[in-house]
C-alpha positions in Angstrom: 125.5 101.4 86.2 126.3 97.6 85.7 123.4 95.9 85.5 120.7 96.3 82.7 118.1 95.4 84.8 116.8 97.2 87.4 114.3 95.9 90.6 112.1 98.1 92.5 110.8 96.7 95.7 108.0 98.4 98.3 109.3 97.9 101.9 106.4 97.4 104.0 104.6 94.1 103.2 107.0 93.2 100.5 110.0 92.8 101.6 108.9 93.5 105.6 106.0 92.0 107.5 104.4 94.8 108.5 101.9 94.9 111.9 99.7 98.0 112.2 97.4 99.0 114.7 95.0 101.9 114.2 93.0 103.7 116.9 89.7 105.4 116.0 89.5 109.0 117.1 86.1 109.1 117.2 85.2 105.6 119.2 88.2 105.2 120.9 88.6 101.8 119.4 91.5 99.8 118.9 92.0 98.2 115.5 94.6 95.5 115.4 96.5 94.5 112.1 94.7 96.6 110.2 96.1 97.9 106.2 96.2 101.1 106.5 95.2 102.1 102.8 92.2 100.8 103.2 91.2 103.3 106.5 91.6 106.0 103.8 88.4 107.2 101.4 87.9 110.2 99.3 89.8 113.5 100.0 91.5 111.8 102.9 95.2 111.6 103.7 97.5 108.7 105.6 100.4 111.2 107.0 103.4 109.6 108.0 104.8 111.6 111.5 108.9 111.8 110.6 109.6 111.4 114.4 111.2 108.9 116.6 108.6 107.0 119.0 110.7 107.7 122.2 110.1 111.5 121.2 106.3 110.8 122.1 107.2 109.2 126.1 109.0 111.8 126.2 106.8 114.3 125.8 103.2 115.6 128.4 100.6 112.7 127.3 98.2 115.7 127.3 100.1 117.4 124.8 97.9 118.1 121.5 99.4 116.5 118.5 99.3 119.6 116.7 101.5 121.0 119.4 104.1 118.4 119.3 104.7 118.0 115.7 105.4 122.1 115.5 107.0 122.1 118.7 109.5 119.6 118.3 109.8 120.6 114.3 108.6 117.5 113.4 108.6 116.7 109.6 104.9 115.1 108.3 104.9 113.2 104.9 101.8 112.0 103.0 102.5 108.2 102.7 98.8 108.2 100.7 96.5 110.2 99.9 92.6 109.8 97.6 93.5 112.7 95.9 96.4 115.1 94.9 96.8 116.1 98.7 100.0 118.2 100.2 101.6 118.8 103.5 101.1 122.2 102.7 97.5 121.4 102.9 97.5 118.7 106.1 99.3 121.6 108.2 96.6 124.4 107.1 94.2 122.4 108.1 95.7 120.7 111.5 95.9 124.7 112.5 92.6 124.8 112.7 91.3 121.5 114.3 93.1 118.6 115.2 90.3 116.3 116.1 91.4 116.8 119.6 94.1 114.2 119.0 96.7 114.1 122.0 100.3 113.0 122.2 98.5 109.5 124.5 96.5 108.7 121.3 100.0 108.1 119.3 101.7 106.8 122.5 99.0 104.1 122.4 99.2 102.6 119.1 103.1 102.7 120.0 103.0 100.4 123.2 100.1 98.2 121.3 102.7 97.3 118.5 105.6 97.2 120.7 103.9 94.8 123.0 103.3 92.1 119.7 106.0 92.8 117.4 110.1 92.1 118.7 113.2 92.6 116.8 111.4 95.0 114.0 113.4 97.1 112.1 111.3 100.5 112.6 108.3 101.8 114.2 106.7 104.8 112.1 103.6 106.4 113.6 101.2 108.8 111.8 97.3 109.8 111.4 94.5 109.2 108.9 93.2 113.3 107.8 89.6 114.1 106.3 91.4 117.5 104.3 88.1 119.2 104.4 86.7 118.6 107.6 90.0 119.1 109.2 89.4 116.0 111.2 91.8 113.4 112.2 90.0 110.4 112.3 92.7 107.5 112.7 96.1 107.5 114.4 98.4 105.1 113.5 101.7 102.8 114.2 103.5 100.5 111.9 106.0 97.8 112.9 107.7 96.1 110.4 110.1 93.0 110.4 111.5 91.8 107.1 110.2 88.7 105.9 112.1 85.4 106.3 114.5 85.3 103.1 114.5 88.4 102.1 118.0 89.6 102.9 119.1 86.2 101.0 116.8 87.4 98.3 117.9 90.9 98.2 122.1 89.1 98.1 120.9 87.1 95.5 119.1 89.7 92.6 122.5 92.0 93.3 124.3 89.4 91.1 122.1 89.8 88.0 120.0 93.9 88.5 120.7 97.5 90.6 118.4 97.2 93.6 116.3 100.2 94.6 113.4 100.4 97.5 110.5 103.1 96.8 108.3 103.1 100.1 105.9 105.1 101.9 107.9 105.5 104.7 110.2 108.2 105.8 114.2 108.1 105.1 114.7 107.9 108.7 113.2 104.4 109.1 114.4 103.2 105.6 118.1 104.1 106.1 118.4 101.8 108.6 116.7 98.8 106.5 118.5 100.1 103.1 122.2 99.3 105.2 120.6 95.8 106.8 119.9 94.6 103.2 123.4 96.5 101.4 121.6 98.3 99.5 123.1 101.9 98.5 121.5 105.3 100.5 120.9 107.0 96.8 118.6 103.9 95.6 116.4 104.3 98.2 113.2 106.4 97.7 111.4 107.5 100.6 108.0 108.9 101.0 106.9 107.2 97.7 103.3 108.3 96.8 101.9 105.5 93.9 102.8 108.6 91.7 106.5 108.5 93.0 106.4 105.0 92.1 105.0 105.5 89.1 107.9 107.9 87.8 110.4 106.5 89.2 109.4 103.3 86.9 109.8 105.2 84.1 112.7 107.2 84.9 114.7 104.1 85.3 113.3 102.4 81.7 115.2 105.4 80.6 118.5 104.4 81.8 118.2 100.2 82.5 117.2 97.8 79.4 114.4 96.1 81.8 112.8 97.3 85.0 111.0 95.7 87.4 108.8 96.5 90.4 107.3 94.2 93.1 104.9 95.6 95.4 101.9 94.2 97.5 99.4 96.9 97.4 97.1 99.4 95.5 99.4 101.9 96.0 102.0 100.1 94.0 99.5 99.6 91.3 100.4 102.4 88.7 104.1 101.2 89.1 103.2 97.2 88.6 101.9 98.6 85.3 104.5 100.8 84.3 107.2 97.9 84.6 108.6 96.0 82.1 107.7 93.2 84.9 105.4 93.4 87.6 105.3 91.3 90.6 102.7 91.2 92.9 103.6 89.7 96.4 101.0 88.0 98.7 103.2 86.7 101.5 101.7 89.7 103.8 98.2 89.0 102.8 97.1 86.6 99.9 93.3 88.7 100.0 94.0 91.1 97.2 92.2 93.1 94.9 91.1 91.6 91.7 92.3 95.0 89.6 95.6 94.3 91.7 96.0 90.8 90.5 95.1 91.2 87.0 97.8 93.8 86.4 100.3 91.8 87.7 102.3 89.9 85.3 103.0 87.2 88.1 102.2 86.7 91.5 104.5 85.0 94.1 103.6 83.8 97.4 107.2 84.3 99.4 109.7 86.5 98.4 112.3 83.6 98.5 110.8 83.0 95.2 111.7 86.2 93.2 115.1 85.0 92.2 113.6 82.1 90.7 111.1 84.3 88.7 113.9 86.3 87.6 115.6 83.9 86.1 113.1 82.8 84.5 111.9 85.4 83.1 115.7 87.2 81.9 115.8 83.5 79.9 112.2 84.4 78.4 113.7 87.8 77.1 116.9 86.3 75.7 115.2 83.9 73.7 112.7 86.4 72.2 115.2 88.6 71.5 117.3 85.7 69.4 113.8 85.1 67.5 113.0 81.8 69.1 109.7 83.2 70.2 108.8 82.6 73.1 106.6 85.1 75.3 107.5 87.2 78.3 105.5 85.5 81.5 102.1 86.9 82.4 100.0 86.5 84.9 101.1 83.1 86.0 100.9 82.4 89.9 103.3 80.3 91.4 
């Protein structure tokens, strides 16, 4: 370690613009830029499908989606779940029903975000789960591109803090954005529940003087808190929950702007800790 300050970002909607398109199972209706958290409600899980998109084309559209993922020994992570929900649990369940859900459903959210987003970084596909129903009711894709800045950003903070990304999303679509950005494979946390998050906060006050985490979304919520510093990033969407903002010590509007923050706020620290007496920022918005 050479820094005493460590920085935990989120990926999608952080430091990646992030286009989703849900389709509902039920309807058949296409849902366009849609947050994904908030398709989930009580004993339901968003599971991330660990599997390359061209693996779906590739595939009979028929195919049930069941089928493919134990065919093809795909890997399933829970990206978010209501409750304390396991794979363990998704796959019992998925045994038994599947909602019907065929390998076209997934294919369709694919070409929907393929057709919008260009030059993204990763495409990540998954499902929304009722756990005791057994019913699938959402499939998903995800593009993401990262935000204007943020590899500048990201060049910048490696000066002054240790870098780490805790995200949803698997290590096969992180990888790839963790090497774009220069930041090491072993600071990169993938399939980061807000409990992941959470601990890994605290694991790292343990070993850094400061730590920070910057996050755009109720699932980074419990790790906003747990930071020395939490910043709350609105650049993906500026409509954000009121218990989101309020436990936030600072909200930024671009990501350009963290450095600045930074800054300030390492300067706040040094003078309290020489006695002058100033106070660490707190929910200020700039």
């Amino acid at each position: 370690m050479t820094h005493s300050l460590a920085i935990v970002f989120d990926s999608s909607g952080t430091l990646m613009h992030t286009y989703r398109v849900a389709k509902d199972v039920r309807t058949d209706e296409i849902l366009h830029d849609v947050v994904s958290l908030h398709l989930i409600r009580r004993s339901q899980a968003l599971v991330a499908i660990d599997a390359p998109p061209d693996l779906l084309f590739n595939c009979p559209q028929d195919m049930g989606m069941q089928q493919f993922i134990n065919g093809n020994d795909v890997e399933i992570n829970i990206g978010c779940a209501s409750d304390e929900i396991t794979t363990d649990d998704v796959r019992s369940v998925l045994n038994h029903d599947s909602g019907g859900v065929r390998v076209s459903d997934l294919v369709e959210v694919v070409t929907a975000v393929r057709e919008k987003c260009k030059d993204v970084h990763y495409i990540g596909t998954g499902f929304v789960i009722d756990v005791p129903t057994g019913e699938v009711q959402y499939v998903v894709c995800s593009g993401g591109r990262l935000f204007d800045g943020a590899k500048s950003t990201i060049a910048e903070l490696m000066d002054c803090a240790e870098i780490y990304i805790a995200s949803g999303d698997s290590m096969r679509n992180l990888s790839g954005l963790a090497r774009h950005l220069g930041i090491v494979p072993a600071n990169v946390v993938p399939v980061a529940t807000p409990a992941v998050k959470h601990r890994l906060v605290d694991d790292l006050k343990k070993v850094y003087d400061y730590v920070v985490m910057v996050g755009d979304e109720i699932n980074d919520l419990r790790a906003i808190r747990a930071a020395d510093l939490g910043v709350l990033t609105l650049q993906q969407c500026p409509d954000k929950m009121q218990k989101l903002c309020d436990s936030a010590d600072i909200l930024i509007p671009d990501i350009s702007k963290l450095p600045d923050v930074i800054r300030e706020w390492c300067r706040t620290i040094r003078s309290r800790d020489h006695g002058i007496g100033q106070t660490p920022i707190r929910s200020k918005v700039i």
